[in-house]
N, C-alpha and C positions, 0 to 999 in steps of 0.2 A: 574248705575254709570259708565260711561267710562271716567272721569276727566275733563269733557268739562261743560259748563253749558247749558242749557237748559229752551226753555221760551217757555211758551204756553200766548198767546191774544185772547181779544177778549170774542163774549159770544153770547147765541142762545136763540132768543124768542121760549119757551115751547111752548105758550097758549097764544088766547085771548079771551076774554069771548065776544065779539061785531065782530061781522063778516064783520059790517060796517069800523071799526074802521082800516085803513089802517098803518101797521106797518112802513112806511114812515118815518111817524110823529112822531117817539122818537128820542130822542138827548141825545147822552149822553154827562156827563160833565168831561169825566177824560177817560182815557187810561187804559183799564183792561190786565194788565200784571201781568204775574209772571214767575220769572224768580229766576233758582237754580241751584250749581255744583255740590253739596257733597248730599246724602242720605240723603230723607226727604222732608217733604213737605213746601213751599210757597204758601201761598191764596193768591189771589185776592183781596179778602177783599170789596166784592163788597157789597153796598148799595141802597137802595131805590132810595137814595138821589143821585145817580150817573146819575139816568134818567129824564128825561123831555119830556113834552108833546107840540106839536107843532101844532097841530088841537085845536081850540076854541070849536068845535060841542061836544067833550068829554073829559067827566071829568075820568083822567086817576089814578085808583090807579095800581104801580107799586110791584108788590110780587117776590122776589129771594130766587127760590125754591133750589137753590144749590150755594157754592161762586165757582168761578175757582181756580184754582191751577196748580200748575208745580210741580209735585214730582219724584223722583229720588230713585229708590230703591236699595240697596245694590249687589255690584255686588258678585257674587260666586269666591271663591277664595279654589285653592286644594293644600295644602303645603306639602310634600313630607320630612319625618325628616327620617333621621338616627342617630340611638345612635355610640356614640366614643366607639369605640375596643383597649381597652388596653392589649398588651401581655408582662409579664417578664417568665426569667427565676426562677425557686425558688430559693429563697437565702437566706429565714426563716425569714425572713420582709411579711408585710402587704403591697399589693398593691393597687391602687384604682387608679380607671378612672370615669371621672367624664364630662358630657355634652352630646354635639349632635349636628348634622351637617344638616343645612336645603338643602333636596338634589335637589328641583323645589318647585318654585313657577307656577300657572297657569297662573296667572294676574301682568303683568308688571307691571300696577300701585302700588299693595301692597307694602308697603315695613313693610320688614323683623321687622322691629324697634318695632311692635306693636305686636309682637307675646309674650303672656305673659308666664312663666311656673309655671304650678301651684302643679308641684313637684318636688322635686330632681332627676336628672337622675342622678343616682348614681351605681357603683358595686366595692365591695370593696374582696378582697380574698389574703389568704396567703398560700396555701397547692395548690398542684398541681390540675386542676379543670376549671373551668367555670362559674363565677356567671352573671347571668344576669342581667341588669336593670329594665328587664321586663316593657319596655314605653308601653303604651298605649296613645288613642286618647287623652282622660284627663287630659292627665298630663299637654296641652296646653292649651291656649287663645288666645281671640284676643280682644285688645281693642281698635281697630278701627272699628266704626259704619258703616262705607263705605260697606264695604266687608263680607258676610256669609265666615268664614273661614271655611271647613273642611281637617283635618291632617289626613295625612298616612303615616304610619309606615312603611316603607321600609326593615329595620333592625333594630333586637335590638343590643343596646350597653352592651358590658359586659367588664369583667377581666378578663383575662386567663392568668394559670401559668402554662410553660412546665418543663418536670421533667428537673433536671441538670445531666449531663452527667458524670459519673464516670467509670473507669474501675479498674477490680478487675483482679489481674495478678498471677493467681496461677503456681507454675513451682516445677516441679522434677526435680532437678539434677542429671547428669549425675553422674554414681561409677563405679570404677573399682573393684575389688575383684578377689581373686584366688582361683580356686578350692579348698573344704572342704568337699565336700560329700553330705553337707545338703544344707537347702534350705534359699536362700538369696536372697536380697531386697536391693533394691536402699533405700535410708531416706523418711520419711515423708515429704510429699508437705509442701511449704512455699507458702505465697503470702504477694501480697503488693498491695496499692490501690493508684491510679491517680486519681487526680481530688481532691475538696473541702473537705477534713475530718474534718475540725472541722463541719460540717454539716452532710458528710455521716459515721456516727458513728457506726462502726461493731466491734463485740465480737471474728467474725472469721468468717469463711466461712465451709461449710459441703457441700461433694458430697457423692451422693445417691452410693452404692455400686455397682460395674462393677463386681468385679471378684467374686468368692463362698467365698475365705476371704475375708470377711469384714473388718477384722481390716488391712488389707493393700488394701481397695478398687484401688486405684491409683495407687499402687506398681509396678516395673518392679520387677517381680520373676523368679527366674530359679536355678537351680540344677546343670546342665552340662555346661561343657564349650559352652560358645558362647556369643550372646545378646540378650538381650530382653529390649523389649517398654512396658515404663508405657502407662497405658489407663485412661487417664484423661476422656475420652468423649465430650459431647457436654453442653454449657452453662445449656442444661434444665436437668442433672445431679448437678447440681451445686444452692445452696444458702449461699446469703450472715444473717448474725445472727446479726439482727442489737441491739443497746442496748435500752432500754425500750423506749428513748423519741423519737426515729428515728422511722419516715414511711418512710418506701422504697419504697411507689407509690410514693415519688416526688423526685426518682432519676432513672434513665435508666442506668444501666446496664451491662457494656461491659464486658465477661470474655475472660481473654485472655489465652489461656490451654496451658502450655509448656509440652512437655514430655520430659522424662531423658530416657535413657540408660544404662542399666543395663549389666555391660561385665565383666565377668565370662571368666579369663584366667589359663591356664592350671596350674596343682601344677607341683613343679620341685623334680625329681627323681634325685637319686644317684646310679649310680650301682659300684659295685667294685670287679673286682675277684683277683683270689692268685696269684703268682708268686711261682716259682720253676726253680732246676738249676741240670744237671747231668752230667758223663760226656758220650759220644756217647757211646751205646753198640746194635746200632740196631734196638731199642725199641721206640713206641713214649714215650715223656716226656708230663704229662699233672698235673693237679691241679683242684679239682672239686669245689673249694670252690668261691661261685657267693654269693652276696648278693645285696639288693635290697632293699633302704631305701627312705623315702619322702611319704610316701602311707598313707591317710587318713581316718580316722572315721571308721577305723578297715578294710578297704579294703585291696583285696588279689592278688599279683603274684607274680609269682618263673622264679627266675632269675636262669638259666643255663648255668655255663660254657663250653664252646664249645673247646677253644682255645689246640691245638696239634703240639709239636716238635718235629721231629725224626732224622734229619738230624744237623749234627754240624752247630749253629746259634742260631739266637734269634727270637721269634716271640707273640703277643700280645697276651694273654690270653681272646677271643671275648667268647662272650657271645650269648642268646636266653633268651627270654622273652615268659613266658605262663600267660595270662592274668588270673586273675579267676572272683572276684568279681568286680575287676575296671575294668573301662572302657581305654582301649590305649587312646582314643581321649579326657580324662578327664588329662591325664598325658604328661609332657614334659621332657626328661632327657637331662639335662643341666652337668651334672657334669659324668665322667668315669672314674672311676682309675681303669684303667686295670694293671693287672699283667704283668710280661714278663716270658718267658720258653726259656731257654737256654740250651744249651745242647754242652759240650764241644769235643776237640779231645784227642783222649787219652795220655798219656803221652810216650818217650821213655825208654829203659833196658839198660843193656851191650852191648858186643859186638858180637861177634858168637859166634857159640856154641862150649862150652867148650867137650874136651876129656873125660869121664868118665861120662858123659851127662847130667851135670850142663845146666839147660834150661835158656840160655840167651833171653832177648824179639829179638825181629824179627829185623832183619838187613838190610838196603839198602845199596848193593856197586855200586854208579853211573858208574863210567868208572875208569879201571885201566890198564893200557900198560906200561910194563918195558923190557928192555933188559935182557937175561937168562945168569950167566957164566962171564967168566972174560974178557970180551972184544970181546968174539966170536961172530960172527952173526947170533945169533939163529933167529927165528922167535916172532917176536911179538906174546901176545894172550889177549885173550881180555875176561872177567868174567864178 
């Protein structure tokens, strides 16, 4: 079959049984044709009665050992199917794709129209996955007689569902806190989830333990002043707890790890020494009394007054610090009431000293110049 039609004439003496008998002398009485376009055969249809004898000398019986024909045999035809590829995102629905796409034909003539299916190409899936159609040759036909079809399967058709995309945002917040002595922690991690939740349904989330404490895996901890970093880690420390009817293969993922700051600032000291007041006699003036408050969880130091006056004035009562059990760099002293040490001058007595030797206090005569006598001119003098 190339679409054209096609004739075969005509016809050939086998045999004659008279060797005298010159094949001249048959005539026939009709046009032996056949003539066909489509797959399949046309005879002839030839007969005895089709021939005639034209010599007198013999009497002719005529025998057709065969009729002609014109046949036309099916041409080969190779169709080429691919199954339809459906892909969704999960969304907790049922998907389905359904058909198939003829990808060549070999013979121009075919047409497409006669190709029968003799199954559903079907795939149907709702969970994150791949179902196939699984086509095969069989599942085709063909019911045009023209053409020997044979199909090939290219690809098969399926469903595919990729996971949906969620992220899971766990964070420790950042805490400030003041020195105590003991040992302290940022709060417990929070998290939140982006993405579809009434689909990705969790009871919470659990990370595998970083630190020896357990029960603060993820904690910023520390003792002494300064900071420290929570250790959330990396996504493969971490799972989401989904609730009974949730699979987590049809969702992907994301964790996003915040870490907090854990800052551990100093405690605040109070120091305070004594005051004292005398008046000059030579001697320093001092006051030993220092104290030293603000100190925690039974921690230890001694606060020493330092502060010295010996000269008429005033001056601050300073102090020294001997560390014992605490740490200086755990402490800040914010607050000082210092004393003051005063030390006055003394006070003055009478006048000089009296005859009989009455001890008058101590006397200064700046400058004194008087004339001597009743108007003579003695000599000035000067005490």
């Amino acid at each position: 079959y190339d679409g054209n039609e096609h004739r075969t004439d005509g016809y050939k003496i086998v045999s004659v049984s008279n060797k005298l008998y010159d094949t001249k002398n048959i005539m026939e009485n009709k046009k032996f044709t056949a003539k066909r376009t489509d797959a399949g055969k046309t005879l002839m249809g030839i007969t005895t009665g089709n021939f005639a004898n034209m010599d007198k000398n013999f009497t002719v019986t005529f025998v057709v050992d065969e009729d002609g024909f014109q046949e036309v045999t099916p041409a080969a035809v190779e169709i080429h199917v691919k199954g339809n590829q459906g892909t969704a995102v999960y969304d907790g629905n049922e998907h389905r794709t359904d058909g198939y796409k003829i990808v060549s034909v070999s013979n121009d003539l075919y047409d497409k129209k006669n190709i029968t299916e003799n199954r559903k190409t079907t795939a149907k899936r709702t969970d994150v996955g791949k179902t196939m159609m699984n086509i095969t040759a069989d599942f085709f036909g063909n019911k045009d007689k023209i053409f020997t079809a044979t199909f090939v399967i290219d690809e098969d058709g399926y469903q595919e569902i990729t996971p949906l995309a969620v992220t899971i945002i766990v964070t420790v917040a950042d805490k400030t806190v003041t020195y105590n002595g003991t040992t302290q922690r940022t709060d417990p991690y929070t998290y939140s989830v982006t993405g579809n939740t009434d689909l990705f349904r969790i009871t919470g989330v659990e990370g595998k333990p970083i630190f020896n404490d357990q029960s603060f895996a993820t904690a910023a901890a520390g003792i002494d002043v300064g900071t420290y970093e929570s250790a959330l880690g990396g996504p493969k420390n971490w799972t989401a707890i989904p609730e009974k009817d949730v699979d987590l293969n049809n969702f992907t993922i994301t964790w996003e790890l915040i870490n907090g700051t854990l800052t551990i600032n100093p405690a605040p000291l109070t120091i305070t020494t004594g005051s004292g007041t005398k008046v000059f006699d030579g001697t320093a003036l001092t006051n030993a009394t220092a104290t030293i408050s603000g100190l925690v969880n039974g921690e230890t130091a001694t606060a020493t007054a330092t502060g010295s006056q010996t000269a008429v004035g005033s001056s601050q009562n300073g102090y020294s610090i001997a560390w014992g059990s605490a740490k200086a760099s755990n402490y800040e002293i914010v607050t000082e009431n210092l004393g003051t040490l005063t030390v006055t001058a003394a006070g003055g007595g009478g006048g000089g000293p009296t005859p009989g030797g009455g001890g008058g206090g101590p006397f200064r005569l700046s400058c004194l110049t008087s004339p001597l006598g009743g108007g003579g001119g003695g000599e000035p003098f000067r005490l």
